[in-house]
C-alpha atoms as an extended CHARMM CRD file, in Angstrom:
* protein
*
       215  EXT
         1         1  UNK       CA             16.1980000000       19.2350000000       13.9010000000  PROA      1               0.0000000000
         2         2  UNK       CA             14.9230000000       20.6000000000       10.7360000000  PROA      2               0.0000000000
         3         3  UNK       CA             11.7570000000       18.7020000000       10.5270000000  PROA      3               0.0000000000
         4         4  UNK       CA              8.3430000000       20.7880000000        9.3720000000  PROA      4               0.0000000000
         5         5  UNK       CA              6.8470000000       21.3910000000       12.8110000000  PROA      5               0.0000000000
         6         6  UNK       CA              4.5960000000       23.6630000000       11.5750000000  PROA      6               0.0000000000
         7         7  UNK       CA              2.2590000000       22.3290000000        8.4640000000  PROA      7               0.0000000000
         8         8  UNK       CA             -0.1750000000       24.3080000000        8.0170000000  PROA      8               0.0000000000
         9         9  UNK       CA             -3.8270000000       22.9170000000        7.8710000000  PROA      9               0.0000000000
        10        10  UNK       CA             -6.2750000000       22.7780000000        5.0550000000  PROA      10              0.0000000000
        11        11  UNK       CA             -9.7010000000       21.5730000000        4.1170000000  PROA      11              0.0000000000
        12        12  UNK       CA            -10.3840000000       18.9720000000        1.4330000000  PROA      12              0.0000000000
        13        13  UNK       CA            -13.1280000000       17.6380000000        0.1350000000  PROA      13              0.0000000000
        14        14  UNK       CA            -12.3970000000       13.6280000000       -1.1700000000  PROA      14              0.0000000000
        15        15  UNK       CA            -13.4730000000       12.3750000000       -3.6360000000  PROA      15              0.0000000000
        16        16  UNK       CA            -14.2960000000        8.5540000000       -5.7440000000  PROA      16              0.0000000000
        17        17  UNK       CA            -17.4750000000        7.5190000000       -4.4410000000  PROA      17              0.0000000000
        18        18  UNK       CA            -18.9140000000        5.4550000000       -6.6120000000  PROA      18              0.0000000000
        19        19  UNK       CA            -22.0250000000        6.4940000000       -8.5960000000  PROA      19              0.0000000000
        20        20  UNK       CA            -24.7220000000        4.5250000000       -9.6020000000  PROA      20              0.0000000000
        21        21  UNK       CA            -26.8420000000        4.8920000000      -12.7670000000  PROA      21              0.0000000000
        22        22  UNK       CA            -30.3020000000        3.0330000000      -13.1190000000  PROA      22              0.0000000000
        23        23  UNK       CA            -29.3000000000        1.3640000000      -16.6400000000  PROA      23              0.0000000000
        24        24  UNK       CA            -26.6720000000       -0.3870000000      -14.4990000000  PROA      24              0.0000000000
        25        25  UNK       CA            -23.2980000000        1.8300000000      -14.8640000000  PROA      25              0.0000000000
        26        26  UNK       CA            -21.4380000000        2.5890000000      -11.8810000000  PROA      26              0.0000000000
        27        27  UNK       CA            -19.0170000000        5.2640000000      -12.1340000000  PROA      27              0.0000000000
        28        28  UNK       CA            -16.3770000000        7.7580000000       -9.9910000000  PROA      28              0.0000000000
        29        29  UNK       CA            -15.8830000000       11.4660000000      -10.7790000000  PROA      29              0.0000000000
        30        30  UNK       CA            -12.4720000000       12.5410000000      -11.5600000000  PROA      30              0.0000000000
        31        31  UNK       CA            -11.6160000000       16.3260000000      -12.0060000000  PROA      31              0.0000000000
        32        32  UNK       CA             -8.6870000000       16.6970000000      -14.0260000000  PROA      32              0.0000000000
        33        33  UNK       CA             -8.3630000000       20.8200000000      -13.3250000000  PROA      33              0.0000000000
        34        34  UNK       CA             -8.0090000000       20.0470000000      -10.0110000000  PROA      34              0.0000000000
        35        35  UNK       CA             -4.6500000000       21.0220000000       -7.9630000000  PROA      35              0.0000000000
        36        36  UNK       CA             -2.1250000000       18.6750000000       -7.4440000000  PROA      36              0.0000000000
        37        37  UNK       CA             -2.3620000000       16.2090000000       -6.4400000000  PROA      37              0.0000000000
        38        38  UNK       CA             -5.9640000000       15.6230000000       -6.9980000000  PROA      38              0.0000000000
        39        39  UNK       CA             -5.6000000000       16.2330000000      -11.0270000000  PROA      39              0.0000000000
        40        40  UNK       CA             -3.7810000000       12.4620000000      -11.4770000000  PROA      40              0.0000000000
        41        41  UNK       CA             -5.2200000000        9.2290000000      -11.6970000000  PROA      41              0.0000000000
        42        42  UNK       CA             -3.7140000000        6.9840000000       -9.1770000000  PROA      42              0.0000000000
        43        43  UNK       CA             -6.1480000000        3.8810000000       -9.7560000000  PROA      43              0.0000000000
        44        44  UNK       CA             -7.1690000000        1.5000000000      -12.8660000000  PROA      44              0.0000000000
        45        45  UNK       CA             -5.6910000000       -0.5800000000      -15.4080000000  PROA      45              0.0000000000
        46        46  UNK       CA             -2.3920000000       -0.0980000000      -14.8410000000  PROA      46              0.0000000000
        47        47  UNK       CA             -0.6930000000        2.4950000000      -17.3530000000  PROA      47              0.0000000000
        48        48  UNK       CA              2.6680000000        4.5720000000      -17.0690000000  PROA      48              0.0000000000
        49        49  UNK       CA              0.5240000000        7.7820000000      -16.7030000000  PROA      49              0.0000000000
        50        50  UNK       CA             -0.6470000000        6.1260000000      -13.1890000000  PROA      50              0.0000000000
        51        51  UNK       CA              2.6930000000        4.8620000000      -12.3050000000  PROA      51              0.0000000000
        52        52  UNK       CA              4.5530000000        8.5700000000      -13.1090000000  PROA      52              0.0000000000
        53        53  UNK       CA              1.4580000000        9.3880000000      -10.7480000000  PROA      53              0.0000000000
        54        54  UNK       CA              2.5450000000        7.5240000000       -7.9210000000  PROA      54              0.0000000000
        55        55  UNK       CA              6.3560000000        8.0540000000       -7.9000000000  PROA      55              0.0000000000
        56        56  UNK       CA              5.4110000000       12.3730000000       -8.1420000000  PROA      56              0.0000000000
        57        57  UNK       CA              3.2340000000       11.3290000000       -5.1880000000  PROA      57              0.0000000000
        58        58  UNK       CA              5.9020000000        9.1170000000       -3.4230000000  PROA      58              0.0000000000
        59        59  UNK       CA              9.2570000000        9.0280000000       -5.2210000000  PROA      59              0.0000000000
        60        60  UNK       CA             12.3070000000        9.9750000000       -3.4100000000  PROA      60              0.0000000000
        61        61  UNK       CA             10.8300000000        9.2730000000        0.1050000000  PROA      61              0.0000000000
        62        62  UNK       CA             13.7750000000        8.7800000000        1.9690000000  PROA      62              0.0000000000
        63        63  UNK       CA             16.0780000000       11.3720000000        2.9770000000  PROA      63              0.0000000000
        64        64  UNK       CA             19.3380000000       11.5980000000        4.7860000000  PROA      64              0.0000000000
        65        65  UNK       CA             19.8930000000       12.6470000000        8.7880000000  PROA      65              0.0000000000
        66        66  UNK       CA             22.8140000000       13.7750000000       10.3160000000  PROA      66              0.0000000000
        67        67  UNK       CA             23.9440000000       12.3600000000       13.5580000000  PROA      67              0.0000000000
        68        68  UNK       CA             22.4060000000       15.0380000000       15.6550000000  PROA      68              0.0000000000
        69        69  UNK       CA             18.8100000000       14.5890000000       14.0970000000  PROA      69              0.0000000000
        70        70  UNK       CA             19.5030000000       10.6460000000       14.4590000000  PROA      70              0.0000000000
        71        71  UNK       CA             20.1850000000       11.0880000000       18.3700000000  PROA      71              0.0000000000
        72        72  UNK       CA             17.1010000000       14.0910000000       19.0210000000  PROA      72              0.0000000000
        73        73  UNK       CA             14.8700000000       11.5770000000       17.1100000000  PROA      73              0.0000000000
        74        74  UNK       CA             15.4960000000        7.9310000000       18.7160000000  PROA      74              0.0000000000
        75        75  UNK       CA             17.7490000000        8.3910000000       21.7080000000  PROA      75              0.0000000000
        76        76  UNK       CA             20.6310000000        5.9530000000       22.5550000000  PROA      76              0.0000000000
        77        77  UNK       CA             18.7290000000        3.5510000000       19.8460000000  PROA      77              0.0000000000
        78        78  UNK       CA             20.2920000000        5.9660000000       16.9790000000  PROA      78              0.0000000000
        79        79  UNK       CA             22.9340000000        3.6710000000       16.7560000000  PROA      79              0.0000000000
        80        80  UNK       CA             20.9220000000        0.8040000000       15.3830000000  PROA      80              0.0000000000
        81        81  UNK       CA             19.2230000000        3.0450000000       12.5860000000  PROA      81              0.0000000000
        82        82  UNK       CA             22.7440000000        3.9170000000       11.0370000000  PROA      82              0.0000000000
        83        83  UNK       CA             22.8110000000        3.2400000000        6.8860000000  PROA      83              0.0000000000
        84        84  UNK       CA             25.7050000000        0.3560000000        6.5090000000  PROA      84              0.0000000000
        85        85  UNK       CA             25.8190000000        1.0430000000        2.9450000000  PROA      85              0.0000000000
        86        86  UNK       CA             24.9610000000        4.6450000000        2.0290000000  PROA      86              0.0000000000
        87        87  UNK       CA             26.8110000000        6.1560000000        5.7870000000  PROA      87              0.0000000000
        88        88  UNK       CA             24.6690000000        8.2070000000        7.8790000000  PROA      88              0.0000000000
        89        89  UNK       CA             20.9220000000        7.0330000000        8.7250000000  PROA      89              0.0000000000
        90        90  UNK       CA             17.8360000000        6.6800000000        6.1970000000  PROA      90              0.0000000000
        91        91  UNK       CA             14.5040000000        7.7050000000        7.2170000000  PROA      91              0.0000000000
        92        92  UNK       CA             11.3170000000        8.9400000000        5.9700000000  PROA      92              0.0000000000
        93        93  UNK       CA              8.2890000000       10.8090000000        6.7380000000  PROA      93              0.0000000000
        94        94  UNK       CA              5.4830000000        8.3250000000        7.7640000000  PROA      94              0.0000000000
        95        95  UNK       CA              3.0680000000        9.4640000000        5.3560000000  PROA      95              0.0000000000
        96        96  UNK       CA              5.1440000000        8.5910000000        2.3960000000  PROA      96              0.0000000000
        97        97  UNK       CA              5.4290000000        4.5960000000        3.7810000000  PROA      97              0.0000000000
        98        98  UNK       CA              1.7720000000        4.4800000000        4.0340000000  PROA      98              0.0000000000
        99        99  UNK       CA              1.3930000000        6.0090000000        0.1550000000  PROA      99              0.0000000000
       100       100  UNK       CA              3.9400000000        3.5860000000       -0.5280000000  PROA      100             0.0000000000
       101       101  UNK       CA              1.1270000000        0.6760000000        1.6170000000  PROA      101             0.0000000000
       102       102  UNK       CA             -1.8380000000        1.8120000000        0.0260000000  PROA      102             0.0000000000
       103       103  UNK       CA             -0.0860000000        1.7690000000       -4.2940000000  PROA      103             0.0000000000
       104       104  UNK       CA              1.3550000000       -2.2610000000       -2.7610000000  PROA      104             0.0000000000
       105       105  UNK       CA             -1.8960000000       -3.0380000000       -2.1520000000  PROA      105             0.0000000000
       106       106  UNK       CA             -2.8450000000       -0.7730000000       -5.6870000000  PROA      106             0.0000000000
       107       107  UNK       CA             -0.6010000000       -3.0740000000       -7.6960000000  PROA      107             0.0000000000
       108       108  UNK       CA             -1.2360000000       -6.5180000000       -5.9220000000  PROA      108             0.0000000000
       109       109  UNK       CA             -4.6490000000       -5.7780000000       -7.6390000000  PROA      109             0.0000000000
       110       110  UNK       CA             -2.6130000000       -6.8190000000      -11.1230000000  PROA      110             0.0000000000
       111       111  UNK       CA              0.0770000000       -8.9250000000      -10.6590000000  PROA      111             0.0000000000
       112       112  UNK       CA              0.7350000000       -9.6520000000      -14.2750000000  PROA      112             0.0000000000
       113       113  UNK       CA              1.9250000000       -6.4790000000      -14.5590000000  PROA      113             0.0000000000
       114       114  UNK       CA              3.4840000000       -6.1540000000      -11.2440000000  PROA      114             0.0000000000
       115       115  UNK       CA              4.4620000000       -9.8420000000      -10.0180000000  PROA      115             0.0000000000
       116       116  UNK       CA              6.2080000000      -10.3440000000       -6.8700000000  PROA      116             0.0000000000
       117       117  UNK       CA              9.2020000000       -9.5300000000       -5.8540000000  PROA      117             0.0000000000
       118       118  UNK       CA             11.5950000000      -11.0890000000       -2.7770000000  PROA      118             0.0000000000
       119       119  UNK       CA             10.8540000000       -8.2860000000       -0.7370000000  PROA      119             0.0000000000
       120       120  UNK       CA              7.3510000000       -7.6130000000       -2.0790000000  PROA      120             0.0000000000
       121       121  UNK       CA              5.5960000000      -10.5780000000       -1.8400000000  PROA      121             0.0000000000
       122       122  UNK       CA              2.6590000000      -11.8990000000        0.6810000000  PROA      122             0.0000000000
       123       123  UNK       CA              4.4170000000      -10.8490000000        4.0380000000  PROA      123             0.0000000000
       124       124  UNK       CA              4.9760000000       -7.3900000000        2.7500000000  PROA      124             0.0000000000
       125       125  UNK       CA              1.1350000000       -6.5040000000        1.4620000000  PROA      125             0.0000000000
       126       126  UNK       CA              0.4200000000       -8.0770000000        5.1360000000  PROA      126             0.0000000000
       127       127  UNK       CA              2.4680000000       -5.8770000000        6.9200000000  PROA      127             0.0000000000
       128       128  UNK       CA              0.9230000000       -3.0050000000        4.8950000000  PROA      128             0.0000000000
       129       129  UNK       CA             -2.8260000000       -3.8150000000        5.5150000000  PROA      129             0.0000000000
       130       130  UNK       CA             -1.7690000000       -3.9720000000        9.4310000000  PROA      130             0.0000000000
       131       131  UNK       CA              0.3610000000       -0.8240000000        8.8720000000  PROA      131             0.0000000000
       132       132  UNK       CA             -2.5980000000        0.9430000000        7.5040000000  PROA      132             0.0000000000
       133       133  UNK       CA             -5.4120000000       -0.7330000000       10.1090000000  PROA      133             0.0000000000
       134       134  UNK       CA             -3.0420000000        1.2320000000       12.8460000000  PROA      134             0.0000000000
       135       135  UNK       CA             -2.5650000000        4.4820000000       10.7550000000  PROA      135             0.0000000000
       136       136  UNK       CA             -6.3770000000        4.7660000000       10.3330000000  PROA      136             0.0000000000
       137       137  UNK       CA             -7.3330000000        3.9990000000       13.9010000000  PROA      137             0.0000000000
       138       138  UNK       CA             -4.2410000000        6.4730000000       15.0670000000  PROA      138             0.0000000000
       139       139  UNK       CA             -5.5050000000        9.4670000000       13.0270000000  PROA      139             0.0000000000
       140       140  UNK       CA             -9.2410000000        8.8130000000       14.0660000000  PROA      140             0.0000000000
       141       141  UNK       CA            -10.9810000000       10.8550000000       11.6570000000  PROA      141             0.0000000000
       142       142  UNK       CA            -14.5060000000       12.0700000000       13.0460000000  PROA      142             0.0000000000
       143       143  UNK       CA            -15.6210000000       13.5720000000        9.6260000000  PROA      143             0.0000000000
       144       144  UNK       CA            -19.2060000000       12.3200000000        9.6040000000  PROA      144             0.0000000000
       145       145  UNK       CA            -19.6560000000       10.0700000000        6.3530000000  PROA      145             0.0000000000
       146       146  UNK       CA            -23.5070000000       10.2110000000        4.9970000000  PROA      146             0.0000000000
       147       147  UNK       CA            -25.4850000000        7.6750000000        3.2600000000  PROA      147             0.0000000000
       148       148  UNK       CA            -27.6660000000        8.0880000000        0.3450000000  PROA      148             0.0000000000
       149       149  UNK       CA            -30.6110000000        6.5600000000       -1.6980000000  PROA      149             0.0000000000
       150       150  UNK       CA            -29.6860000000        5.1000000000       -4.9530000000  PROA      150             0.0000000000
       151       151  UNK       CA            -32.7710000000        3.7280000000       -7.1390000000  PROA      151             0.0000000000
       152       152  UNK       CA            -30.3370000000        1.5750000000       -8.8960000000  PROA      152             0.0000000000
       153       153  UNK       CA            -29.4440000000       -0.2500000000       -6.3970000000  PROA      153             0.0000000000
       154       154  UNK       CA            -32.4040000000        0.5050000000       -4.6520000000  PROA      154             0.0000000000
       155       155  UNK       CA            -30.3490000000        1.0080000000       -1.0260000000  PROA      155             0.0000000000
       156       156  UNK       CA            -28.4740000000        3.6660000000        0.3150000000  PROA      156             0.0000000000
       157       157  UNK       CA            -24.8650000000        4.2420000000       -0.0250000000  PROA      157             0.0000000000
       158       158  UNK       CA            -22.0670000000        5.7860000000        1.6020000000  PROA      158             0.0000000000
       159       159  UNK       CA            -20.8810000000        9.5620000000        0.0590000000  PROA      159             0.0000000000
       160       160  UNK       CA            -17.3110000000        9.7060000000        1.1840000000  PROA      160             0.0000000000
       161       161  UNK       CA            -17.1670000000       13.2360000000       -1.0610000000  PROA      161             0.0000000000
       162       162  UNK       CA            -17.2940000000       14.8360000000        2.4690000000  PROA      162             0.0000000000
       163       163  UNK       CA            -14.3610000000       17.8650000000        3.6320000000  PROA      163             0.0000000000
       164       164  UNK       CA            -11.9340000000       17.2660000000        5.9760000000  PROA      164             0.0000000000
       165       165  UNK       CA             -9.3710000000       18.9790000000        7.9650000000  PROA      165             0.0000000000
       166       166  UNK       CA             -5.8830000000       18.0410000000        6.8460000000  PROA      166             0.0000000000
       167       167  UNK       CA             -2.6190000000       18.5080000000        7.0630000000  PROA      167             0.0000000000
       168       168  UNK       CA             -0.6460000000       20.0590000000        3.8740000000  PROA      168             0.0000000000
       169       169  UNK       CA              0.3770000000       17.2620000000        1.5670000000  PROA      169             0.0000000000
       170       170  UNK       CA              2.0440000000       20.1940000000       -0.5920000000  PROA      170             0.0000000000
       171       171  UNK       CA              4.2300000000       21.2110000000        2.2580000000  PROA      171             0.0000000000
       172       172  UNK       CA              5.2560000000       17.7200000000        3.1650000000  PROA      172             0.0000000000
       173       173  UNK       CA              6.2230000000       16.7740000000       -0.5830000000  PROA      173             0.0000000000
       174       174  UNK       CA              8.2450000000       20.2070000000       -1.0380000000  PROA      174             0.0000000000
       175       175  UNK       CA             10.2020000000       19.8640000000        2.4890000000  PROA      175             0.0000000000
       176       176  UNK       CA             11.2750000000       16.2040000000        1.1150000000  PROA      176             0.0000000000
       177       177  UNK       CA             12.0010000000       17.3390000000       -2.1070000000  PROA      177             0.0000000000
       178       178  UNK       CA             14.4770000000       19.7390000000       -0.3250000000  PROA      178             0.0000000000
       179       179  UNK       CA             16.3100000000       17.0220000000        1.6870000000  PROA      179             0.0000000000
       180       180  UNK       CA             16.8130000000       15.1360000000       -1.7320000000  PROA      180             0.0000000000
       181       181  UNK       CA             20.5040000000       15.7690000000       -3.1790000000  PROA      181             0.0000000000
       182       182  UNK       CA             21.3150000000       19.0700000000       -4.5470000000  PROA      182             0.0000000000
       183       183  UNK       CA             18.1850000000       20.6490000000       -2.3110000000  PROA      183             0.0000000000
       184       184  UNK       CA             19.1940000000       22.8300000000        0.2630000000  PROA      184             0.0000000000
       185       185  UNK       CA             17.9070000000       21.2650000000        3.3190000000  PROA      185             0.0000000000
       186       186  UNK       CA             20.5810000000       18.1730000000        2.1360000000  PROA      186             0.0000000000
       187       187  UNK       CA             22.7740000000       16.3660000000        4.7910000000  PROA      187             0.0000000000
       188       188  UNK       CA             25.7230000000       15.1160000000        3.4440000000  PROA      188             0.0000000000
       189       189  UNK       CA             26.2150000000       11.3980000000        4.6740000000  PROA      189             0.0000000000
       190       190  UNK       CA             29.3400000000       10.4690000000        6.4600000000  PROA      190             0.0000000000
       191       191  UNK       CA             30.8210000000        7.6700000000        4.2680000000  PROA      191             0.0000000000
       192       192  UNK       CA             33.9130000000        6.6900000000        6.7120000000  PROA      192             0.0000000000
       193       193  UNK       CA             34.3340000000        3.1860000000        7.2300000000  PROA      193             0.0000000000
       194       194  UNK       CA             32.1020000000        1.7230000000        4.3360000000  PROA      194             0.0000000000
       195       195  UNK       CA             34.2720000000        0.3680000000        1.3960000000  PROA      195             0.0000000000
       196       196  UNK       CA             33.8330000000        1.1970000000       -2.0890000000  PROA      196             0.0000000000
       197       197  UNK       CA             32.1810000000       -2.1790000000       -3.3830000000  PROA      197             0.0000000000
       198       198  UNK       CA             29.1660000000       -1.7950000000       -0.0200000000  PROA      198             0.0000000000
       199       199  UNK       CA             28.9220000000        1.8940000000       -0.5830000000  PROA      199             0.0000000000
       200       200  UNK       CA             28.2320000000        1.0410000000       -4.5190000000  PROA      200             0.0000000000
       201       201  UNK       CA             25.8240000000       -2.0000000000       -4.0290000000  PROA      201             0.0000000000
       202       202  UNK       CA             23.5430000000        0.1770000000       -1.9470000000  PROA      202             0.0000000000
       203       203  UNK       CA             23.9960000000        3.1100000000       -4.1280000000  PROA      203             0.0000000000
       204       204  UNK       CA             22.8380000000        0.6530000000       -6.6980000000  PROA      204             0.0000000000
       205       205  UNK       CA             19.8720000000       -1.0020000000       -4.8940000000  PROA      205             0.0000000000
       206       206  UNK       CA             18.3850000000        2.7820000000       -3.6330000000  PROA      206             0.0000000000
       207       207  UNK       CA             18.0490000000        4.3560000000       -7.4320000000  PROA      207             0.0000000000
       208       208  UNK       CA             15.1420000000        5.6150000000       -7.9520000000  PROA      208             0.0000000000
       209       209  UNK       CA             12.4300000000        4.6740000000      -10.6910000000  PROA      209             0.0000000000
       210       210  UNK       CA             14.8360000000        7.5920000000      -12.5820000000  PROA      210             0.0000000000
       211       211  UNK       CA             17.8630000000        5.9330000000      -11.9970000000  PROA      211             0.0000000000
       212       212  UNK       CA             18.5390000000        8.8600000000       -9.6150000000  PROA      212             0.0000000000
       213       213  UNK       CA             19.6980000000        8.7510000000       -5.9680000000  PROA      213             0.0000000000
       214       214  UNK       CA             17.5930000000       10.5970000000       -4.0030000000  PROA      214             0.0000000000
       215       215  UNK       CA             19.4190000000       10.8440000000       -0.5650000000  PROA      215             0.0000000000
């Protein structure tokens, strides 16, 4: 299976910890020189600049497996995972559903500019907040987050500006971005079976933000 087994591991340091100034202003440092992806914003009145930010982030998440990958991957259970509309099976790296969680939960924030949808509505953002709660406790980071003094606010406060060990983002993105169509790590989807007026609907419904079909 042509999965990246081996991503390689970097330290980051985060960053958006709040700051906060004794005339009252509380602020978060952004560094716009930073590398991608760490030069975007990705929260904040909602804008198209933050939106393009999220769908370089996430867009095109789901890619295409071939029968063999299906069958290494879940067993006998392949079977229920095939696509009825595009042929083939549709999956996705795990870290790109819980991007797609945490910019839900982003645009529930403002939901004049992003109301609900039938499929992204109260039992969705639920199923991300427990989705997340089990992603956090799974990964179990044990970087040590400090506290510190604030005369402002006249308490301490956590500094979550601490480095971590992590796994490439980079490498992730560009091994999805090469299952996409026209990449070379594409599998072509086996269409037999599905009629012309399923295989468009779904071709329809899985456009990206683009209008482009990723997979």
């Amino acid at each position: 299976m042509r999965l990246p087994t081996l991503v390689p591991l970097e330290l980051r340091r985060f960053t958006g910890t709040p700051k906060f100034e004794v005339h009252g202003e509380t602020w978060r440092t952004f560094n716009d020189s930073a590398a991608w992806p760490e030069n975007h914003r990705y929260v904040g009145t909602p804008s198209q600049a933050i939106d393009d930010a999220w769908n370089e982030l996430i867009g095109c998440r789901y890619i295409s497996l071939s029968e063999e990958e299906a069958a290494d991957t879940w067993g006998a259970r392949h079977a229920n995972y095939r696509d009825e509309g595009l042929g083939g099976y549709t999956a996705g790296l795990d870290v790109f559903h819980t991007l797609h969680c945490v910019n839900a939960l982003r645009k529930s924030l403002y939901p004049d500019f992003y109301p609900e949808t039938r499929l992204h509505g109260t039992v969705h953002l639920e199923h991300c907040i427990d989705v997340l709660r089990q992603e956090v406790q799974c990964y179990g980071s044990t970087t040590l987050i400090p506290s510190q003094y604030f005369p402002a606010i006249e308490q301490n406060y956590i500094d979550s500006d601490q480095q971590h060990v992590c796994r490439s983002f980079t490498t992730l993105r560009e091994w999805t971005n090469r299952r996409r169509i026209h990449g070379d790590l594409y599998v072509k989807r086996n269409t037999s079976g599905i009629d012309e007026t399923t295989l468009q609907r779904a071709i329809k419904y899985n456009l990206d933000s683009n209008g482009e079909l990723c997979s």
